[in-house]
C-alpha positions as CSV (number, residue, x, y, z in Angstrom):
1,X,-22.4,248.4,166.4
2,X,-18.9,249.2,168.0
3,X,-16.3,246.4,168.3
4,X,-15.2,245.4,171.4
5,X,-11.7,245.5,172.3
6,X,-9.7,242.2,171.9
7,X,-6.2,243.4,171.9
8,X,-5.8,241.6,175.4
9,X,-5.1,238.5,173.3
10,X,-1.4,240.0,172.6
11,X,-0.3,240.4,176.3
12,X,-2.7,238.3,178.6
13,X,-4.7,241.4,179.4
14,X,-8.0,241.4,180.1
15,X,-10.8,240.4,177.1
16,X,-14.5,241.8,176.9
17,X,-17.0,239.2,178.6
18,X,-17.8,236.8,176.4
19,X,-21.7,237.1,177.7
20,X,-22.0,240.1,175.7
21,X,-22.0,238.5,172.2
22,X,-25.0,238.3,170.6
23,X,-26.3,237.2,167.1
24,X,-28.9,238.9,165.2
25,X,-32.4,237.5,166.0
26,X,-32.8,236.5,162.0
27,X,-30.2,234.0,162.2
28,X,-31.2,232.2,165.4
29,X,-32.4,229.0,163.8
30,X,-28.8,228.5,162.8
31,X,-27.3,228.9,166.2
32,X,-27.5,224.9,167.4
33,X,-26.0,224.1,163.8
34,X,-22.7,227.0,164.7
35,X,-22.7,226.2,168.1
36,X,-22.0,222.1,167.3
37,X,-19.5,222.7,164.6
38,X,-18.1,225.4,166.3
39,X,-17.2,223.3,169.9
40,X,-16.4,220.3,167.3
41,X,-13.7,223.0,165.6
42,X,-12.4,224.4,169.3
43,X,-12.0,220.5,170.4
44,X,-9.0,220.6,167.3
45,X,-7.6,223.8,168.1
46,X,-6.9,222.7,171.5
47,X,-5.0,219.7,170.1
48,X,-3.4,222.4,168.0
49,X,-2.5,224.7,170.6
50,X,-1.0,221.8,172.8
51,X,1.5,220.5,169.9
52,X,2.6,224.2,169.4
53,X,4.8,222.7,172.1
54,X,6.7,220.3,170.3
55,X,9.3,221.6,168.4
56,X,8.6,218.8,165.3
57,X,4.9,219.7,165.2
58,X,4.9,223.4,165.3
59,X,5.1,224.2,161.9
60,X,1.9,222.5,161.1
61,X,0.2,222.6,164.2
62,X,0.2,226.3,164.0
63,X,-1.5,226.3,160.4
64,X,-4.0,224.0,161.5
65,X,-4.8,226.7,164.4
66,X,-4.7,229.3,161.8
67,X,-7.0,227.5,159.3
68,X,-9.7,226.2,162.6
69,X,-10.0,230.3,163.5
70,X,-10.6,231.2,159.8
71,X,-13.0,229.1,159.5
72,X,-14.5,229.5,163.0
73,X,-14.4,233.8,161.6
74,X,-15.8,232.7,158.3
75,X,-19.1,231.1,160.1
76,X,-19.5,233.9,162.5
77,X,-19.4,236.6,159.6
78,X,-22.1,235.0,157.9
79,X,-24.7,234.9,160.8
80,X,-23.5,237.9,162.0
81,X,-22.5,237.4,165.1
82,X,-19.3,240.3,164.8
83,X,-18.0,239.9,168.0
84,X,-16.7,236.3,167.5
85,X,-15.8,237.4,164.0
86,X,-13.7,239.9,165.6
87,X,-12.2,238.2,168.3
88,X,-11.0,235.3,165.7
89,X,-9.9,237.9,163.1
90,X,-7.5,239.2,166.0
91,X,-6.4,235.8,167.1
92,X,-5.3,235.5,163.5
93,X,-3.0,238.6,163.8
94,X,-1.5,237.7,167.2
95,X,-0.4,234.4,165.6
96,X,1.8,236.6,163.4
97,X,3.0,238.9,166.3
98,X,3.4,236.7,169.3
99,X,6.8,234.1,169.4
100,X,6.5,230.6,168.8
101,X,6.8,229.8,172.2
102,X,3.8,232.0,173.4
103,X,1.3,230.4,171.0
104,X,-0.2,227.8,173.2
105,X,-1.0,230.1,175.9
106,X,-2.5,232.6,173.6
107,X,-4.6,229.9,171.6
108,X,-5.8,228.3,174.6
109,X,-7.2,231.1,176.0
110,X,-9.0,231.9,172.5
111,X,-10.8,228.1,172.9
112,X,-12.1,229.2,176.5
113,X,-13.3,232.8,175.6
114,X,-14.9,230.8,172.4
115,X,-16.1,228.4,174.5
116,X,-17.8,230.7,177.0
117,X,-19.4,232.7,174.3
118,X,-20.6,229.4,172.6
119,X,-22.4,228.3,176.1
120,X,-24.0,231.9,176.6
121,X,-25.0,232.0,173.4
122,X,-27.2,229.0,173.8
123,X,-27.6,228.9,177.3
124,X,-26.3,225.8,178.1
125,X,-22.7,224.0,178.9
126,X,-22.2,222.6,175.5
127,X,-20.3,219.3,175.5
128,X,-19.4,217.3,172.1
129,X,-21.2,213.8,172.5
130,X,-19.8,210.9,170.9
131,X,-22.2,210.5,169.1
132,X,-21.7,213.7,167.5
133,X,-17.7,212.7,166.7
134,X,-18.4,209.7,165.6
135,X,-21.1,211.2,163.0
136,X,-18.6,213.7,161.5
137,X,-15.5,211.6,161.8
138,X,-16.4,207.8,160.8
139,X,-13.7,204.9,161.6
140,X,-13.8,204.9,157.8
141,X,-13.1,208.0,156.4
142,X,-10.7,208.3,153.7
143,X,-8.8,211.2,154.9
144,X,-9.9,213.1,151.8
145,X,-8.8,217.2,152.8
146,X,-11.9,218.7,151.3
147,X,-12.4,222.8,150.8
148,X,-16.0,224.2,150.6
149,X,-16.4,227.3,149.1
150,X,-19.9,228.4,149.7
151,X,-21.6,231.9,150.9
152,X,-24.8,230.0,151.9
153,X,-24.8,229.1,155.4
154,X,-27.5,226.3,155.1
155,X,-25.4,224.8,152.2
156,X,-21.9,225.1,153.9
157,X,-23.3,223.5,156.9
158,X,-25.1,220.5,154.4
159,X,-21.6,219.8,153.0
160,X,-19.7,219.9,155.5
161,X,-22.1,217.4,157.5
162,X,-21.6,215.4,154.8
163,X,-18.5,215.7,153.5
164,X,-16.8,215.4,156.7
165,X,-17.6,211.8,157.1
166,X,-14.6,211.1,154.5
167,X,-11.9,213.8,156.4
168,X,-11.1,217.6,157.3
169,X,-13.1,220.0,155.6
170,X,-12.1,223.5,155.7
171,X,-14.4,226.5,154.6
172,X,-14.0,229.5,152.9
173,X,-17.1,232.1,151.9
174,X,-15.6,233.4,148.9
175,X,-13.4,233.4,146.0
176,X,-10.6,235.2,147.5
177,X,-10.5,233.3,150.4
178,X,-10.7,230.0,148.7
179,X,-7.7,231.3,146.8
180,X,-5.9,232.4,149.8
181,X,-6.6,228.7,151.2
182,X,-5.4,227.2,148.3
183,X,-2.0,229.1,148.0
184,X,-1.6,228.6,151.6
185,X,-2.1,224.9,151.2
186,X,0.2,224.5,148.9
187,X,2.9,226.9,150.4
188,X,2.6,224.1,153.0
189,X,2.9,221.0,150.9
190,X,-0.5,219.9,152.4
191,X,-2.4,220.8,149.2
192,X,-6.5,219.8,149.3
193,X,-7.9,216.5,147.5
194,X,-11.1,218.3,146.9
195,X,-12.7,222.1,146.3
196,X,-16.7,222.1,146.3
197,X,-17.0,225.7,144.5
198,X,-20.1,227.3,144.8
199,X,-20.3,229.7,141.4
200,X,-22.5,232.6,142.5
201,X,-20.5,234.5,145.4
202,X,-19.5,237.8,146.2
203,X,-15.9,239.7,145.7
204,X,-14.7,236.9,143.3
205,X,-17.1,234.5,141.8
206,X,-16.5,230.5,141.6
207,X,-15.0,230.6,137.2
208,X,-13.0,233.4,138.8
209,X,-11.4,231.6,141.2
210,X,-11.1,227.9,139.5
211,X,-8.7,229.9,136.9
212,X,-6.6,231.4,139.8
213,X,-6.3,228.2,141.6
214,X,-5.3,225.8,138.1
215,X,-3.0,229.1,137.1
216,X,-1.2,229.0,140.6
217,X,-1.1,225.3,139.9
218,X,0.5,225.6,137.0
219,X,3.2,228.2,138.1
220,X,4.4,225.5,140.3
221,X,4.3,222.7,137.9
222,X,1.4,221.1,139.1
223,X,-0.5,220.1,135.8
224,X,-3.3,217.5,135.0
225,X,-3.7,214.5,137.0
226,X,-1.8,215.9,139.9
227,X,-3.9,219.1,140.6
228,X,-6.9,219.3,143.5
229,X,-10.1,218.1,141.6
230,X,-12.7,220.2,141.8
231,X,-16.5,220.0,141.7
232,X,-18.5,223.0,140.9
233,X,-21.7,222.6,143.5
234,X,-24.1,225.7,142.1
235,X,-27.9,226.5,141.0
236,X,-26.5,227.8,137.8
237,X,-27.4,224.5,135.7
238,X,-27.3,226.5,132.0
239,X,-25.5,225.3,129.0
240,X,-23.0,228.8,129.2
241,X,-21.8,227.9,133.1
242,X,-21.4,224.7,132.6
243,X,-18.7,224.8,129.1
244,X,-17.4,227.8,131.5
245,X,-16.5,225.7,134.3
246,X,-15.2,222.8,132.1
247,X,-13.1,225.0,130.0
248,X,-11.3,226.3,133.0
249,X,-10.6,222.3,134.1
250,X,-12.9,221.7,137.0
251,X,-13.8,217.6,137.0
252,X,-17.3,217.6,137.8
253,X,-20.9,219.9,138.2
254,X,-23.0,219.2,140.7
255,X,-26.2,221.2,140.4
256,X,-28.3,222.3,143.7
257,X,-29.8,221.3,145.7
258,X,-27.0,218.6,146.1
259,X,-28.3,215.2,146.6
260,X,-25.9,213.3,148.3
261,X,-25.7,210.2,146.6
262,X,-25.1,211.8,143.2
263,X,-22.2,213.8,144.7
264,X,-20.7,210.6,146.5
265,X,-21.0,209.2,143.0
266,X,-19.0,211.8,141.7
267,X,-16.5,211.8,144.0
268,X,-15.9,208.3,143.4
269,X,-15.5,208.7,140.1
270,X,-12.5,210.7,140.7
271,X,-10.7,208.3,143.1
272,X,-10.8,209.7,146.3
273,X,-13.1,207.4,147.8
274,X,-14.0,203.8,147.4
């Protein structure tokens, strides 16, 4: 299928319609599930885009946009639905192009085009309900920053349901990017409490990435104690994955399908909850 052309985003010119995108008929039953967490997501980067103003909260106001259209692209890839993948991969480079001061403009735009593609896609005006904040983001979270690595759709989504009861969770679909999150993170100095790793995923594979995430720990002096604990949430429940994932200093192993309590009970064990 040709892309659609989204360079409009760079100088205010004129974007496809957003009534065009479609997702593949096989990954319908998933389209209330992106649609929520999608509007919840485009909620945040409208906060984000409106502090771009302010000189003192620029700086991490943009990387907050930058990591809510990632993961917005990371969702969309998955289900297929290339057009918003697209549009959000492109929103990514204008960040990088367009001055500070035109940010807000540009990112607020990307909510409503997001926004009007959400509400064709499903064929009605989504609105967030209470309800549906106060589910994900409990008066008594922890504000544990929590990264899901996981190529599974239906498993993202479970964790991050969960997990985001106890603070921001982030996604990334592979290796790579969960090592591009980390470094990025950390270049920051708003490094992640937690990393759920899946172990089976494509371009780099969850041992793959645990030893570039504790190496790039450790070229900045970030040893032990100190480092983002990490559980490793996979099918793979053999004797081999298990020493593997150990060896290379994750904290805990979680084997699927994850039963909530028993990963609440590891997480606790490691402090980042009461």
């Amino acid at each position: 299928m040709k892309l659609k052309d989204f360079s409009g985003i760079r100088n205010n010119g004129k974007l496809p319609n957003p009534k065009d995108v479609q997702i593949p008929g096989e990954n319908s039953e998933f389209l209330d599930d992106f649609a929520t967490s999608t509007t919840l997501m485009l909620d945040e980067l409208e906060a984000a885009a409106l502090d771009c103003e302010s000189q003192s909260k620029r700086k991490e106001s943009t990387a907050a946009a930058r990591r809510i259209l990632h993961s917005i692209k990371g969702e969309a890839g998955i289900l297929g639905i290339d057009d918003i993948y697209e549009f959000c991969h492109q929103a990514e480079f204008a960040m990088e192009e367009l001055a500070d001061d035109e940010h807000t403009d540009m990112l607020l735009r990307v909510k409503d085009w997001l926004n009007a593609a959400i509400q064709h896609l499903t064929g009605v005006a989504i609105g967030v309900t209470q309800d549906d904040i106060n589910e994900c983001k409990p008066e008594n979270r922890s504000g544990m920053k929590t990264l899901i690595v996981e190529d599974d759709f239906a498993c993202r989504k479970a964790l991050q349901i969960f997990l985001s009861k106890y603070g921001d969770c982030f996604i990334a679909v592979n290796g790579c990017e969960a090592v591009e999150a980390v470094q990025e993170a950390l270049d920051e100095g708003q490094p992640y409490d937690l990393i759920c790793l899946d172990i089976m995923m494509p371009e780099m594979d969850g041992h793959e990435a645990l030893q570039a995430i504790r190496k790039m720990e450790n070229e900045r002096g970030i040893n032990g104690l100190d480092g983002v604990k990490v559980i490793m949430v996979t099918v793979k429940n053999d004797f081999e994955n298990i020493m593997e994932a150990f060896r290379a200093s994750c904290e805990a192993y979680v084997v699927k399908p994850v039963r909530e309590e028993i990963l609440l009970e590891e997480i606790k064990k490691l402090g980042l909850i009461e």
